[in-house]
C-alpha positions as CSV (number, residue, x, y, z in Angstrom):
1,X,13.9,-281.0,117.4
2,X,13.6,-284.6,116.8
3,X,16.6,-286.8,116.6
4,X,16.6,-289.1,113.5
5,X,16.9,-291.9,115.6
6,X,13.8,-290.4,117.6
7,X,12.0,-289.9,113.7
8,X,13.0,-293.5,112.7
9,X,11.4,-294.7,116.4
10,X,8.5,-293.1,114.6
11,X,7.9,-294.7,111.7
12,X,9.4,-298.2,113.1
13,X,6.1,-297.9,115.8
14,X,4.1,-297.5,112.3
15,X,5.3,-300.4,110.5
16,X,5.0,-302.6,113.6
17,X,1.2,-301.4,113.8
18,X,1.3,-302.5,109.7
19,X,3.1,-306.4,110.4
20,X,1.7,-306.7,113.4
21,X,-2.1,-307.0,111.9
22,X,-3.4,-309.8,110.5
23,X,-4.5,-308.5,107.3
24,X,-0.5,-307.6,106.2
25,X,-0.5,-311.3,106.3
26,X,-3.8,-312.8,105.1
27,X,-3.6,-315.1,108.3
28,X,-6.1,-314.8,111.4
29,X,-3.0,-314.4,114.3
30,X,0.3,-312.8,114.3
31,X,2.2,-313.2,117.4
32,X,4.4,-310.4,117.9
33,X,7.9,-311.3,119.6
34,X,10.5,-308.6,121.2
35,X,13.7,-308.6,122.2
36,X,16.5,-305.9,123.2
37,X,17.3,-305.4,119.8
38,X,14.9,-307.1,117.4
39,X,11.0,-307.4,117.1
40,X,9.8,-310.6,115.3
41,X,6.1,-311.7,113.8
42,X,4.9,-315.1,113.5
43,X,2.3,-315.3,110.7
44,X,1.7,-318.9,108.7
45,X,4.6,-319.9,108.0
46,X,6.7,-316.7,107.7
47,X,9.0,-314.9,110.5
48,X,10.1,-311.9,109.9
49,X,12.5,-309.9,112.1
50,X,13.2,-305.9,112.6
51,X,15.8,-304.5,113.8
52,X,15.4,-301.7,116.2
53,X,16.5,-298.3,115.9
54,X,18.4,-298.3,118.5
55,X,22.2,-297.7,119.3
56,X,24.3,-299.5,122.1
57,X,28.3,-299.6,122.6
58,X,28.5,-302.8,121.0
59,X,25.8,-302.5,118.3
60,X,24.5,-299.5,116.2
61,X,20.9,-299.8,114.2
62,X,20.7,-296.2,114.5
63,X,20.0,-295.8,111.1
64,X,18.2,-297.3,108.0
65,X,20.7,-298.3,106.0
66,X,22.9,-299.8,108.9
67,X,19.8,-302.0,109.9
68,X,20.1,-303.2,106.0
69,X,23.1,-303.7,106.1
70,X,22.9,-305.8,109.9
71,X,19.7,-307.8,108.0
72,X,22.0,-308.9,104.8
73,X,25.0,-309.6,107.3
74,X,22.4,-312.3,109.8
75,X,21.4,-313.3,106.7
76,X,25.2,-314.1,104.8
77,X,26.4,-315.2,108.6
78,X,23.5,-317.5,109.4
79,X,22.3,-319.0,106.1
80,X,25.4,-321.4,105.1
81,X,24.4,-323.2,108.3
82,X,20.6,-322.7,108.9
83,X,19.4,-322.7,105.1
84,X,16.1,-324.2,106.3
85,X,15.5,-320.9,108.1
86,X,16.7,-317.9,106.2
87,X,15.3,-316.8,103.3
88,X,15.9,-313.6,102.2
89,X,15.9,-309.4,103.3
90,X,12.7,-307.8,102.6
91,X,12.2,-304.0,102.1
92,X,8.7,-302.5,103.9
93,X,8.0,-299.8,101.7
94,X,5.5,-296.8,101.6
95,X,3.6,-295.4,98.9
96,X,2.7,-291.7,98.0
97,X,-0.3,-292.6,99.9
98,X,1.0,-293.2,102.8
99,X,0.2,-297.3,102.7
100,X,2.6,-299.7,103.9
101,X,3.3,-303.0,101.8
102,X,6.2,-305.6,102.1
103,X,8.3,-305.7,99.0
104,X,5.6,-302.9,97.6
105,X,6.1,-300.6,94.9
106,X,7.3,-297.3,97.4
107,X,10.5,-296.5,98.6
108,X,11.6,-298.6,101.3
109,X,11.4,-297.0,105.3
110,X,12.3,-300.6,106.5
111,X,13.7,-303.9,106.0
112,X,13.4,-307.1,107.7
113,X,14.6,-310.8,107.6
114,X,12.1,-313.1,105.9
115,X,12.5,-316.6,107.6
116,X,10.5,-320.0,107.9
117,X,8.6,-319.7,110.7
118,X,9.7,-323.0,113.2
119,X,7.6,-324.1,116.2
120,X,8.6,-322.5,118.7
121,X,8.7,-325.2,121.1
122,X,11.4,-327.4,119.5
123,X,14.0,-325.1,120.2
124,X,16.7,-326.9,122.5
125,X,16.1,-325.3,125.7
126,X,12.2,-326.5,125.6
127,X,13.1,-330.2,124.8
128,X,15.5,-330.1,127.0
129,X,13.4,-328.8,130.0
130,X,10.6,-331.7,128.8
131,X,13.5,-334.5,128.9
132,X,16.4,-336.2,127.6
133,X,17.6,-335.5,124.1
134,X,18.1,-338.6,122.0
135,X,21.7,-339.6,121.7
136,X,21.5,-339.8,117.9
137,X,20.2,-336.0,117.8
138,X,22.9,-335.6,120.5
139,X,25.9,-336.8,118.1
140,X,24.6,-334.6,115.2
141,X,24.5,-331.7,117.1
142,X,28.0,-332.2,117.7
143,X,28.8,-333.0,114.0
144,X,27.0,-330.0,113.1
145,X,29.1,-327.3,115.4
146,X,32.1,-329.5,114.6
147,X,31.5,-328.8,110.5
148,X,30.8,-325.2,111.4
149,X,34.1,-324.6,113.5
150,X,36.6,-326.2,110.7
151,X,35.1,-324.1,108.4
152,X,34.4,-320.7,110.3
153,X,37.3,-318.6,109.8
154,X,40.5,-318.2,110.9
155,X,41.0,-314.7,113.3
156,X,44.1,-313.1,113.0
157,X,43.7,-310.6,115.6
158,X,43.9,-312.2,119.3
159,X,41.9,-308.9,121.2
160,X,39.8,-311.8,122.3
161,X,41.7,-313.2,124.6
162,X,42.4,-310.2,126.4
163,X,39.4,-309.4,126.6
164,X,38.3,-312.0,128.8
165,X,39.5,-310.1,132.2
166,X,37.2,-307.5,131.0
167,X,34.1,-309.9,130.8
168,X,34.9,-311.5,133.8
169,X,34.6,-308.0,135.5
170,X,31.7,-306.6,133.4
171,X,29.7,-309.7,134.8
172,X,30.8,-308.9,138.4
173,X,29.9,-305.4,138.2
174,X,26.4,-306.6,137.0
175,X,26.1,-308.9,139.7
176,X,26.8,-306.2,142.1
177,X,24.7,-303.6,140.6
178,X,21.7,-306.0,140.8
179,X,21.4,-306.7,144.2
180,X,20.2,-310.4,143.7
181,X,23.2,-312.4,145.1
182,X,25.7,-312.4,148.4
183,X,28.3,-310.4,148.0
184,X,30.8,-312.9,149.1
185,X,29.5,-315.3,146.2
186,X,30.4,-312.5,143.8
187,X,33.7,-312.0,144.9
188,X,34.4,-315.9,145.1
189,X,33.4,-316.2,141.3
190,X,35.4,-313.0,140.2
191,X,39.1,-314.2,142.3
192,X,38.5,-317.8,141.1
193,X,37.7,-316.7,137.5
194,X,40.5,-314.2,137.1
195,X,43.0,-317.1,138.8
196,X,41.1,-319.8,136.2
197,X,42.3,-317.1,133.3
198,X,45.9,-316.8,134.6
199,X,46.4,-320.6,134.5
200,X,45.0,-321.1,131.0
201,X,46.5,-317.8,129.2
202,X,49.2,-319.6,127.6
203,X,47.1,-322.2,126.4
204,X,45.1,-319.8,125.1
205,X,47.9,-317.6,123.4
206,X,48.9,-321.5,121.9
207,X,45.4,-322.1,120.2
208,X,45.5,-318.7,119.2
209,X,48.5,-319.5,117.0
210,X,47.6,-322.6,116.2
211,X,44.2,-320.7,114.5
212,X,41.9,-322.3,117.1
213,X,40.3,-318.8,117.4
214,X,37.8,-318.4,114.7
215,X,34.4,-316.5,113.3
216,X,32.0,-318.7,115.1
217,X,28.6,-318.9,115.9
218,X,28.8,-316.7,119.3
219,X,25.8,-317.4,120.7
220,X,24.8,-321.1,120.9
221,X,23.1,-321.8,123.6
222,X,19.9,-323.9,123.6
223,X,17.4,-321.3,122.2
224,X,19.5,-320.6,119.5
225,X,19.0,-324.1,118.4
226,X,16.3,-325.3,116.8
227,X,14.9,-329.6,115.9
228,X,13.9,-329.5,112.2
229,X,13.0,-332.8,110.6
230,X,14.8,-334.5,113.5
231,X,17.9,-332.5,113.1
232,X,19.8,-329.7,114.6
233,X,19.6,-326.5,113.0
234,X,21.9,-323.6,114.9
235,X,20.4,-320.0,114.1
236,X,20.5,-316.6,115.2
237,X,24.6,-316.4,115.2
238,X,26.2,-312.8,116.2
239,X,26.0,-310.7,113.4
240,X,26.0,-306.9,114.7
241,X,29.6,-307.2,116.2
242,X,32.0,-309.8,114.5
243,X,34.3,-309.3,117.4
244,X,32.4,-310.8,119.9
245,X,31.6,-314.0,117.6
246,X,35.8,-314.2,117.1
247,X,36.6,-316.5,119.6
248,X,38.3,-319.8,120.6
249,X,36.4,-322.8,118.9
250,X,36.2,-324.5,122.6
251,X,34.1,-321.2,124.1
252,X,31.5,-321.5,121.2
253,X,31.1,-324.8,122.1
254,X,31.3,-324.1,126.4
255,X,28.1,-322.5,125.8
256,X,26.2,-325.2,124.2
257,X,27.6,-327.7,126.8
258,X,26.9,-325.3,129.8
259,X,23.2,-325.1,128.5
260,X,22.6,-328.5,128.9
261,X,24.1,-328.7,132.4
262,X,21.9,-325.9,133.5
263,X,18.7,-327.7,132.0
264,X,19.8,-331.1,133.8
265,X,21.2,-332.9,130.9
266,X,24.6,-334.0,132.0
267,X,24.7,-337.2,130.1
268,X,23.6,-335.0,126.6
269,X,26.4,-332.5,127.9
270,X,29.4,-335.3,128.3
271,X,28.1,-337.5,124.9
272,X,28.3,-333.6,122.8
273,X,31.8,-333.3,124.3
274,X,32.9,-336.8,123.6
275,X,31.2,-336.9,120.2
276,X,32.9,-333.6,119.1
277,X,36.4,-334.3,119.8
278,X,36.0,-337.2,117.6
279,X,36.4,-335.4,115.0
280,X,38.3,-332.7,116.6
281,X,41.0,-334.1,119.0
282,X,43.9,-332.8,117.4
283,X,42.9,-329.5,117.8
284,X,41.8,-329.5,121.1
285,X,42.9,-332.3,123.3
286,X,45.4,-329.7,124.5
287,X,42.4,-327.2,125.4
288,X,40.0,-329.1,127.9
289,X,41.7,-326.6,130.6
290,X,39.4,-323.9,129.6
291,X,36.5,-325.8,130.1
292,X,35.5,-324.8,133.6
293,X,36.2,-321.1,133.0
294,X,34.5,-320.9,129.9
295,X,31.6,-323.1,131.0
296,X,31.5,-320.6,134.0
297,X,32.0,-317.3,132.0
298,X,28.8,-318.3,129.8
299,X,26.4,-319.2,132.7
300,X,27.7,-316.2,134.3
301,X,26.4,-313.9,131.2
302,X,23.4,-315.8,131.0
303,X,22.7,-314.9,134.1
304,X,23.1,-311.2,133.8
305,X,21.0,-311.1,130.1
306,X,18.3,-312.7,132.3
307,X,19.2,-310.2,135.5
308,X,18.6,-307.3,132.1
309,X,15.0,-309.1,131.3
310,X,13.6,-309.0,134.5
311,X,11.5,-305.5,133.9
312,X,9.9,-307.2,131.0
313,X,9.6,-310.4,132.3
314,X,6.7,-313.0,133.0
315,X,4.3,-311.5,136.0
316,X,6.7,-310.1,138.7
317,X,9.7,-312.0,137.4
318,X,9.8,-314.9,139.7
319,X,10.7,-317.4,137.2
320,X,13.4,-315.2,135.3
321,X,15.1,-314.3,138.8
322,X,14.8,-318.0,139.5
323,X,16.5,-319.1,136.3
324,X,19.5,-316.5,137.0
325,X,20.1,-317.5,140.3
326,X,20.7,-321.3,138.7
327,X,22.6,-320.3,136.1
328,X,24.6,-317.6,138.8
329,X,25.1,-321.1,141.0
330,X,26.5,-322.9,138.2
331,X,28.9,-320.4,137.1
332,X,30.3,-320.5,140.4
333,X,30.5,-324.5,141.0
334,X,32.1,-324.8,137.0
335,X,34.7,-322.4,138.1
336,X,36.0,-324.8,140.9
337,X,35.6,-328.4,139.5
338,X,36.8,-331.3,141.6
339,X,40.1,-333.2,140.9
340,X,39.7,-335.7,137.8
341,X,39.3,-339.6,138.1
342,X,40.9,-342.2,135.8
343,X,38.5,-345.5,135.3
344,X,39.5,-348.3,133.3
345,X,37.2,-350.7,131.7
346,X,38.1,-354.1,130.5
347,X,36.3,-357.0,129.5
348,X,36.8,-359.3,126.8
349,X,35.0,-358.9,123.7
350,X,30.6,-358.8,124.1
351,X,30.6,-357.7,127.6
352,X,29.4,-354.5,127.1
353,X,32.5,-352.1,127.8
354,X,31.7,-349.5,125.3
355,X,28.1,-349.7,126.4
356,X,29.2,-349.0,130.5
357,X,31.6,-346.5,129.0
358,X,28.9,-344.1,127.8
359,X,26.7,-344.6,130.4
360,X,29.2,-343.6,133.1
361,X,31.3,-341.3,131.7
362,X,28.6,-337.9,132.6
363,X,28.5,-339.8,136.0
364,X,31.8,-338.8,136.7
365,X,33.0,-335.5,138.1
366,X,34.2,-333.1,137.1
367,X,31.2,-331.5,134.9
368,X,30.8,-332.5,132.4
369,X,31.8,-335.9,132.6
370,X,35.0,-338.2,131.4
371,X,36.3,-338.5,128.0
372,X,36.3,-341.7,126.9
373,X,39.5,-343.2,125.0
374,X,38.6,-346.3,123.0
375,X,40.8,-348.8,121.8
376,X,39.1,-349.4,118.4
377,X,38.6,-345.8,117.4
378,X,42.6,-345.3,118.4
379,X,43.2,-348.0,116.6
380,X,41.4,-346.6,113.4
381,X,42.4,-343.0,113.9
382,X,46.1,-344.3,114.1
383,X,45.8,-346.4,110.4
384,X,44.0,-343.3,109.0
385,X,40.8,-345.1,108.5
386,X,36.6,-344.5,109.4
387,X,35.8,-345.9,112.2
388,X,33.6,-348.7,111.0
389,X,35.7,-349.8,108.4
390,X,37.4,-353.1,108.8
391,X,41.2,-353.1,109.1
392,X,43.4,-356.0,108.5
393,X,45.1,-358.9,110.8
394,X,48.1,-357.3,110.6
395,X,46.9,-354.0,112.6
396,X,46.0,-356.3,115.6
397,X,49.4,-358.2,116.0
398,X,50.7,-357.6,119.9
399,X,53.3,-355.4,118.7
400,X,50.5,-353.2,117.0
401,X,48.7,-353.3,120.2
402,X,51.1,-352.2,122.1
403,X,51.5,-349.2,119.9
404,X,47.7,-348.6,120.4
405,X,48.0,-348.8,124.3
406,X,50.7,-346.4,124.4
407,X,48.9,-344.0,122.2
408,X,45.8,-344.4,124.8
409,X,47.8,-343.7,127.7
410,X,49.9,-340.8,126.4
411,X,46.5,-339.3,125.7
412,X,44.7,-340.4,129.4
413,X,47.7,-338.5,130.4
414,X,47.6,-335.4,128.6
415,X,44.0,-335.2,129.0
416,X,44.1,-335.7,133.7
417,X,47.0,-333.0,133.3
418,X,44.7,-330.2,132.2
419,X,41.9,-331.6,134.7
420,X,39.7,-333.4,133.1
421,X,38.7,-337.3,133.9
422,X,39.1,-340.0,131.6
423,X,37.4,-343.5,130.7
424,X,40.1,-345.9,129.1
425,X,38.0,-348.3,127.2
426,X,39.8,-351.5,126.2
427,X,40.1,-355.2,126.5
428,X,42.6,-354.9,128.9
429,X,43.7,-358.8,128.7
430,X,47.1,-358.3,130.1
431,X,48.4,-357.9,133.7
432,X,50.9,-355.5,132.0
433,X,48.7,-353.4,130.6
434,X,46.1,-353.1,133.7
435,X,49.6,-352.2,135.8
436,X,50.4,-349.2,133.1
437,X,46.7,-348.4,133.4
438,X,46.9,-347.6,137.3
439,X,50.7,-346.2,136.7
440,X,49.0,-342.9,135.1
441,X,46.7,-342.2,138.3
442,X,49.4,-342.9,140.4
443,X,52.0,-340.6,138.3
444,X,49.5,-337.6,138.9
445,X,48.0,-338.7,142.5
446,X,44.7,-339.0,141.7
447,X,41.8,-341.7,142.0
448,X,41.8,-345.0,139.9
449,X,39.1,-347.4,139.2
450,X,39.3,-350.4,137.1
451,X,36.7,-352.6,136.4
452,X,36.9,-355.6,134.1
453,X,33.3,-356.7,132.7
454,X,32.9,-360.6,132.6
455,X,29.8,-362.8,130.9
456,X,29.5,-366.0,129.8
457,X,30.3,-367.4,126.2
458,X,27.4,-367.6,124.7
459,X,26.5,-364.3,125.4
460,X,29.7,-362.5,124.5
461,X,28.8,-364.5,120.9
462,X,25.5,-363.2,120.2
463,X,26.1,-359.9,121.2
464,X,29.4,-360.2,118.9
465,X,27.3,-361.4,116.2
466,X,24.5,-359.0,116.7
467,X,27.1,-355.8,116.1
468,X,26.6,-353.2,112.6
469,X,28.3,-350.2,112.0
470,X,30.5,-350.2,115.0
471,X,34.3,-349.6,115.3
472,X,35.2,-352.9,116.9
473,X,36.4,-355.4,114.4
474,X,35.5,-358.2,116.9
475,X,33.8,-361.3,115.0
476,X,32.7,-364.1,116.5
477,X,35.7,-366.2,116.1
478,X,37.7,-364.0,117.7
479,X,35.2,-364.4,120.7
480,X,35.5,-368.0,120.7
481,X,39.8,-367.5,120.9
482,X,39.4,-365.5,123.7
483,X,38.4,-367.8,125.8
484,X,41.9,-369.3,126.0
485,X,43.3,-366.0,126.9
486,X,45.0,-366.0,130.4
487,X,44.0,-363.1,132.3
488,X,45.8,-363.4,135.3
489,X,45.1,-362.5,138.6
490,X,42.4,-359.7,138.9
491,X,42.9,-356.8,141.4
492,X,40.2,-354.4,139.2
493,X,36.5,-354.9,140.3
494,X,35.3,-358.1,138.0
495,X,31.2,-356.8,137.0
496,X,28.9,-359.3,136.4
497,X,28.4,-358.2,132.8
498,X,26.0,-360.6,131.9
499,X,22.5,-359.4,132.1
500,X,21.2,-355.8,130.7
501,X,23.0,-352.8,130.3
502,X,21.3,-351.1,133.2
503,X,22.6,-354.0,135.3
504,X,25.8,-353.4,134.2
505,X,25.7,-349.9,135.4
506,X,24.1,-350.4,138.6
507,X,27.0,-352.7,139.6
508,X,30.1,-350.3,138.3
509,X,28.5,-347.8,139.9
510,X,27.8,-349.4,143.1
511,X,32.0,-350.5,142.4
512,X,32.7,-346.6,142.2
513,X,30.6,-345.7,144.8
514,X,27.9,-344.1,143.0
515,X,25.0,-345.9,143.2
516,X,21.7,-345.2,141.9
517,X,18.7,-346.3,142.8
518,X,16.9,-345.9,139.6
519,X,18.7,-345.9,136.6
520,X,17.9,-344.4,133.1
521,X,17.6,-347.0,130.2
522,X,20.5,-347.4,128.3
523,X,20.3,-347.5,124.4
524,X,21.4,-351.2,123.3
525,X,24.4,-350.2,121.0
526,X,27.2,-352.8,120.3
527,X,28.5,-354.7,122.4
């Protein structure tokens, strides 16, 4: 006797036959995709997805009306943020002669997710693999999971944090079972990842209260993210468990980050992070420790979901196995990162230190790259402002600056205690303030750099003059009354800051001895 899960396997082989034929769809091609759980045709401009009948400890489509009810649940998790994509649930229905139709007059024996077919290859992971996102895209892809976090929902049950041991060692077991990497790598990753979790647990327990651990996307690496009309459009969240899609705000976003490392996008990587805890450093300037172990933790599964493929992968698998080993290597070196830095850039105002800022911040180590603390947005953050709008005299009075200096290295602090490298990005005009600036890299005995950009007048002025909708409040004049400023004497590397950006970069790099040979071009934002 046939198991109804055997009889729906049946009939779900029958209705793929039926979508899977042009003529269902009036359209010459359908392109049939599968996955573990889901089959999906491409006809026109229509997706639409099935669920299997299938039934796995952390999912059940076992039966019809739980694959309905997994269909409206994608569709109510997915459509408040991907509204260009999701449509509606469909019913494929039957009629007494035994035709199939979509949306027909029978009784339904199926239901599927009718979406807007995208191309394909815009998804995130193919641009990325073709070459560097542009920064723009960049910063609203981390506006986009930034809106999504404050308003996912707050969890009230913390089983996720506990339950990271257990993913830690499901991944290791995997590893093992598959044969595909040195035992002593394995063992390396699982004693530094369980030692990782031990130091952050009560950081973790901390968000947790603080109702950092939300509904979240679960799933957002690259191919779950799409480039619609030039904009970033996250699909495909968890919907058949909500447990697993209950997690810290910061591991949602670990996976998005650690995608970009793995395709060799470092400087996308460090500009999302940056870009994202502009709007979000309250909530999580205290929670850049779990960075490398989350990182880690997400290559490592993405490694074993690609290790699961590799039966029904390309040819004999070469390029799957190849992809699992980088992502297997990268869990490993996020685990361990390097010791932070803390560099300091000064200048006076036009020479290019928010410019050098960006540019070198992915440079430095540890993945993925230094967050940047800038005077003007501290400034504006503390007087409750946007960041291009213009405050008054008053909030740049020394005593006011002071205030802001303090503010930018109570936060450099915090931010080298948890491990992570910082850029301090201001003028920098006083001994006093360049002395307090080396004090913090002293105070946790770790490298400092400080380089002070220098140009002539004329082109501080036009680049001063050339500035829109930037968080400096800089104006020409207040170029011209620098010039009587007295610096003192220098013991930062002075940069010749006067010819392109690239220069720029080329000679701070060669300062922190990281020099380039080539270097990317650098947009030409404010001065």
């Amino acid at each position: 006797m046939t198991s109804p899960i055997e009889q729906d396997e049946v009939v779900q082989q029958q209705v793929f036959a039926f979508l899977a034929a042009p003529a269902t769809h009036g359209v010459i091609d359908v392109r049939r995709i599968e996955t573990h759980a889901a089959v999906v045709f491409l006809a026109g401009n229509r997706a639409l997805k099935v669920k299997r009948a299938i039934r796995f400890p952390f999912l059940d489509y076992s039966t019809l009306a739980k694959r309905k009810m997994a269909c409206d649940e994608e569709i109510r998790i997915n459509r408040p943020v991907a509204p260009q994509i999701y449509r509606r649930v469909v019913a494929i229905t039957r009629d007494r002669e035994g035709s199939f139709g979509i949306d027909g007059s029978g009784p339904p024996v199926e239901y599927a997710i009718e979406m807007f077919r995208f191309d394909e290859r815009s998804t995130l992971d193919h641009l990325a693999q073709a070459g560097a996102l542009d920064p723009a895209f960049v910063e609203n892809l981390a506006d986009v999971i930034a809106a999504s976090h404050k308003a996912a929902p707050v969890i009230k049950i913390d089983g996720w944090i506990h339950s990271i041991p257990s993913i830690i060692a499901a991944n290791t077991t995997s590893f093992r079972a598959s044969g595909r990497f040195p035992e002593g790598d394995i063992e390396t990753l699982d004693a530094a990842s369980l030692a990782a979790f031990a130091r952050i647990q009560a950081c973790l327990e901390r968000r947790y209260h603080r109702g950092l651990v939300r509904r979240c996307h679960g799933d957002l690496h690259l191919g779950n993210i799409v480039r619609i009309a030039d904009k970033p459009v996250p699909f495909d969240a968890i919907e058949f468990d909500p447990a697993l899609a209950s997690i810290d705000i910061l591991y949602d976003l670990s996976f998005t980050l650690m995608d970009l490392l793995h395709y060799g996008r470092r400087s996308e990587a460090n500009l999302l992070l940056n870009r994202y805890l502009t709007t979000t450093f309250d909530d999580n300037v205290d929670g850049l420790a779990t960075l490398p172990l989350f990182m880690s933790v997400r290559a490592a599964v993405r490694a074993n979901v690609l290790l699961a493929r590799l039966n029904e992968a390309d040819g004999d698998g070469t390029t799957t196995l190849s992809a699992a080993r980088r992502y297997f290597a990268l869990a490993c070196q996020l685990v361990s990162p390097s010791p932070p830095t803390l560099v300091a850039i000064g200048g006076l105002s036009g020479t290019g230190k928010t410019v050098l800022a960006r540019a070198l911040a992915g440079v430095i180590d540890p993945a993925p790259g230094a967050v940047i603390l800038r005077s003007d947005i501290a400034r504006k953050q503390y007087f409750h402002v946007r960041d291009t709008e213009k405050l008054p005299a008053s909030a740049y009075q020394p005593e006011m600056s002071e205030v802001i200096y303090k503010i930018l290295t109570d936060r450099a602090e915090q931010i080298l205690s948890q491990g992570h490298s910082v850029i301090l990005d201001a003028v920098f005009a006083k001994p006093s303030e360049r002395l307090a600036a080396a004090a913090i890299a002293r105070k946790f005995d770790l490298p400092f750099a400080g380089l002070f950009l220098v140009s002539d007048l004329a082109t501080r002025t036009r680049r001063v003059g050339q500035r829109s909708g930037d968080a400096s409040d800089a104006t020409v004049d207040l170029v011209k009354h620098q010039e009587e400023y007295d610096i003192g004497s220098l013991d930062w590397h002075t940069i010749d800051a006067s010819g392109t950006p690239e220069q720029t970069l080329q000679r701070s790099r060669v300062a922190l001895g990281k020099p380039e040979t080539h270097a990317a071009p650098i947009a030409l934002e404010p001065q």
